[in-house]
N, C-alpha and C positions, 0 to 999 in steps of 0.2 A: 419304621421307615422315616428316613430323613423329609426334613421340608423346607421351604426355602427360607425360614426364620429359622432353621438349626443352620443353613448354609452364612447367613447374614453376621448370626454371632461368631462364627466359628471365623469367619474371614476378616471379624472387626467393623462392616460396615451395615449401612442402612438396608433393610429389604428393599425399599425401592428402588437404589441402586442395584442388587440383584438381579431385581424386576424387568431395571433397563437392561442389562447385561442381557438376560435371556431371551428380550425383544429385542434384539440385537439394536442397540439406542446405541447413533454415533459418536456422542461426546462421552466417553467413560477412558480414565485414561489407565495405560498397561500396564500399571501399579493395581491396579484394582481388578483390571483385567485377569491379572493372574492370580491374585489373593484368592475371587471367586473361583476360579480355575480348580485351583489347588483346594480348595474348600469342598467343592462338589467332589471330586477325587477321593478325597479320604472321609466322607461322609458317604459316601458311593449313591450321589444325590442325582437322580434322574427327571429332568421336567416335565410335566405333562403337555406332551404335545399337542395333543387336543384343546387344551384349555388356552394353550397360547398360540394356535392356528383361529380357534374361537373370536379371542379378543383382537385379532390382525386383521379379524376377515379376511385370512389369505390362508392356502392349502399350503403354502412354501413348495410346490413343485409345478416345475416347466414342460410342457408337451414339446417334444423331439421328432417332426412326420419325415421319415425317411420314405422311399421307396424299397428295399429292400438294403438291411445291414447285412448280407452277406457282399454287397456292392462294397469293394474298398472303399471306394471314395466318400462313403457315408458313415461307414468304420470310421477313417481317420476324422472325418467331420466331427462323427458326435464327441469323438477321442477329446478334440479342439474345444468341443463346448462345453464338455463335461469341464475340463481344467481351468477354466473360467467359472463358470456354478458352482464347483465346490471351494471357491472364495468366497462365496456368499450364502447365507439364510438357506438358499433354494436345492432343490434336488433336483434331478432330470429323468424324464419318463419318458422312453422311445418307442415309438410306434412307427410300425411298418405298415405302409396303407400299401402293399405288391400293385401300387397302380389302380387298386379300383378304385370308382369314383364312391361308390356307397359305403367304402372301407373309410374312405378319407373325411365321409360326412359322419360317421360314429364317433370318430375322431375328435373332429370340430366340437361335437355338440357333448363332449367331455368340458370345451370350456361352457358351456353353455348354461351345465346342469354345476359349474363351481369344484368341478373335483381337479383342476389344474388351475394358475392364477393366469397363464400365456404358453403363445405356442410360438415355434421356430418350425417355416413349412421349409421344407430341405424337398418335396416334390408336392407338385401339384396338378392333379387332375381335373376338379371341376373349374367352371370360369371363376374368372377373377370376382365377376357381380356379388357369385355366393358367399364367395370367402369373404370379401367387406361386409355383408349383414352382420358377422360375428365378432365383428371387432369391439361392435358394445357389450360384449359379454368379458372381453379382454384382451388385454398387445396384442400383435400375430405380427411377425417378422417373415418376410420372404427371403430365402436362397433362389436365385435363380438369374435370368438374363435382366438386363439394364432395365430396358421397356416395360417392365413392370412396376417400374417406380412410377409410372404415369397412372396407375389403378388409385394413388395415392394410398395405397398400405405400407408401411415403413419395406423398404428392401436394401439388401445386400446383393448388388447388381455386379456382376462380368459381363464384358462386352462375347455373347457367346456367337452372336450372328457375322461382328465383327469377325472375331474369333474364326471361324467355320470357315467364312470367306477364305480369311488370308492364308488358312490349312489347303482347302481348294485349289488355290492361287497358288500354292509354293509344291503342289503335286505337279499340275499344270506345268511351271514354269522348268522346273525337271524333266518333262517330256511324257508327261501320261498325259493321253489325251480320250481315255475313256475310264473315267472313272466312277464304281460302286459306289453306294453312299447305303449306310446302315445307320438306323436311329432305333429311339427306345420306345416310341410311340408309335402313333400311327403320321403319314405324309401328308401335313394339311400344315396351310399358317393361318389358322386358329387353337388347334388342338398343343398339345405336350409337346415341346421340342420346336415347337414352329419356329425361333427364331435364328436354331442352326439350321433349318431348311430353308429359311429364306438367306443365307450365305452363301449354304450350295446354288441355289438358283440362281442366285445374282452373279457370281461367279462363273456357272456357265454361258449365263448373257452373256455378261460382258465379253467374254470371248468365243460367241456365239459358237458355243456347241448345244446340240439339241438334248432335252432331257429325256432320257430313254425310260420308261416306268417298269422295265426288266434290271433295273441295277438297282434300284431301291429296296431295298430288305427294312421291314418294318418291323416291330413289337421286338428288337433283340436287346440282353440283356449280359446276357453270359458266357463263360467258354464255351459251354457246348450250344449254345448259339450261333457261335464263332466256327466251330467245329462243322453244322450246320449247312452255314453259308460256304463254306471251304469245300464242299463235298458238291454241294452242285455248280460253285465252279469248276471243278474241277472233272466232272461230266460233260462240262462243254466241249466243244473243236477248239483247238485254242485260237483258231481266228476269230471265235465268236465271244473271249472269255474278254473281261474287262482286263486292263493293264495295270491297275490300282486299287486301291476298297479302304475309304474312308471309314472306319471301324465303327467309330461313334465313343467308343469304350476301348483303355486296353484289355479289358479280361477279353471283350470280343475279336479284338486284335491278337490274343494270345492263343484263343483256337483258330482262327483262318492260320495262324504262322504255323502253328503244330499240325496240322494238317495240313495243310499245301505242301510241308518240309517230307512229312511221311510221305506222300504219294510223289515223290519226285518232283514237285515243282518247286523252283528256287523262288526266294523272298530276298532282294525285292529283283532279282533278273528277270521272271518268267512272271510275278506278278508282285506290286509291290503294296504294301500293307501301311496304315497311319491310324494311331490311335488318338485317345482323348483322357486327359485325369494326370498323366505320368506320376501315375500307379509303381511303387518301390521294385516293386516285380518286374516292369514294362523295360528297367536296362540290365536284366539278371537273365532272363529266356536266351534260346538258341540264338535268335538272330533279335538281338535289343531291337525295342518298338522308338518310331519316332512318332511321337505325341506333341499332344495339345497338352502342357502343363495349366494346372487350376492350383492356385496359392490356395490350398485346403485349410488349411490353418490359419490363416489370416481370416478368412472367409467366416469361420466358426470364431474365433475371436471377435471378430467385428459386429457378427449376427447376436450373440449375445450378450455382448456388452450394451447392445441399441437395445434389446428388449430387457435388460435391467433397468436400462434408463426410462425404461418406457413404463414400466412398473410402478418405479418410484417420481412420473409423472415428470421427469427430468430429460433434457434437450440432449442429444449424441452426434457429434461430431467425427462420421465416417470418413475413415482414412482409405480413400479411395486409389494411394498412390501402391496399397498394398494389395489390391485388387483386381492387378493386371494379369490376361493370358497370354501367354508365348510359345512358341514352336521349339521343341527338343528336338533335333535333329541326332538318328540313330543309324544302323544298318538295316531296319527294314525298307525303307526307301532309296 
């Protein structure tokens, strides 16, 4: 078995120059870079990672907390952050906390006990309080609404409540003037999601229509969620059916549309449908979704390039111009 003094001679230079190469040391330059390369190659020279996880004190891998990866938009997320981590030292470890909060604390307390060096939360259930106790154990980057950068935990902010409002507002201004409103949580502003439900709310202030607690659909997630909700409106009289349904999600958006289209009711004539994510999918369906686009990619770029920085104890300058959400206007509206 090869060793890193057969990789040293055979590539002509110092083992501690090796040494550095394999701590990934930044001044090494790509002359040597590849000498080593080509050296480990044909010696068929494997590091021990343990040994140089050891002398790093660092595991070289990133905790990833989705709410569920069969969610596109967590798909393309971690797509985003993976392509970013494998430029670097690190690996990526995804975990799906399906929204519970004791899921998401097993989670946490992987950085706790040292088996990840940082975590990227892409969701979050418990308060914010808990999540900063664990920060002394290591980075934690937030995905999620702006207002959370007030917790002072590094975040990667979308304006979501902005956001929600001006989705609201441009249903409205169209001529719906009762409109459904579906989230992935529960309807409170403290809990998950609060800060698109306080856009819907604000938004029916301001143009004082009353909040009806029969149009609110809570805990949904997925098509057949969407399917779901489709089905008991579509049980209604239609004097008593909403004329709109803010989806929250396209996948949820893409079962009220297949279902409302099956049972005879048009989209958006007879009721008109709005999603969130614009999801690849969301302008390929029967009748294309009009969404809330979320720059996915940008988002997951951003979120772990701060928590590399944060890693290596180094300052990240968020490009927040590439963090903007905007309305896709389609034919479901």
């Amino acid at each position: 078995m090869s060793t890193i003094k057969d990789v040293a001679n055979y590539a002509g230079l110092s083992v501690t120059t090796v040494s550095r190469y394999l701590n990934n040391h930044p001044y090494i330059s790509d002359d040597k870079k590849e000498k080593i390369k080509d050296a480990m190659s044909k010696l068929d020279y494997m590091p021990n990672s343990s040994a140089t996880q050891l002398r790093a004190n660092k595991t070289f891998t990133i905790g990833v907390i989705v709410s569920r990866i069969t969610n596109p938009f967590f798909s393309y997320l971690i797509d985003a952050i993976d392509k970013v981590v494998k430029q670097t030292p690190y690996h990526t470890l995804i975990m799906q906390s399906y929204d519970d909060v004791d899921e998401e604390m097993r989670l946490l307390n992987m950085l706790k006990q040292k088996n990840i060096d940082g975590i990227i939360m892409a969701s979050l259930e418990n308060d914010v309080s808990v999540i900063k106790q664990y920060q002394k154990y290591g980075p934690i980057v937030l995905i999620g609404d702006k207002s959370l950068a007030k917790s002072n935990i590094p975040t990667i902010g979308t304006e979501q409540e902005q956001a929600t409002y001006h989705a609201i507002q441009f249903l409205l201004n169209k001529g719906y003037d009762d409109i459904a409103y579906c989230m992935g949580g529960h309807f409170s502003r403290t809990k998950h999601g609060s800060s698109r439900d306080k856009g819907y709310i604000r938004a029916l202030t301001d143009n004082h229509i009353e909040l009806i607690a029969e149009r609110i659909y809570t805990n949904v997630h997925t098509i057949e969620d969407g399917k779901h909700i489709a089905s008991n409106i579509i049980d209604m009289s239609p004097k008593s059916r909403p004329n709109a349904i803010f989806a929250g999600s396209d996948e949820v958006a893409a079962g009220i549309i297949q279902t409302l289209e099956a049972n005879s009711l048009s989209v958006p004539s007879d009721v008109a449908v709005m999603g969130y994510d614009n999801q690849p999918f969301s302008s390929m369906i029967s009748v294309p979704i009009t969404t809330v686009a979320q720059p996915v990619e940008a988002i997951g770029y951003e979120a772990t390039h701060l928590l590399m920085n944060l890693l290596d104890d180094k300052s990240y300058d968020i490009d927040v111009d590439k963090l903007k959400l905007k309305i896709v206007e389609r034919e479901s509206v």
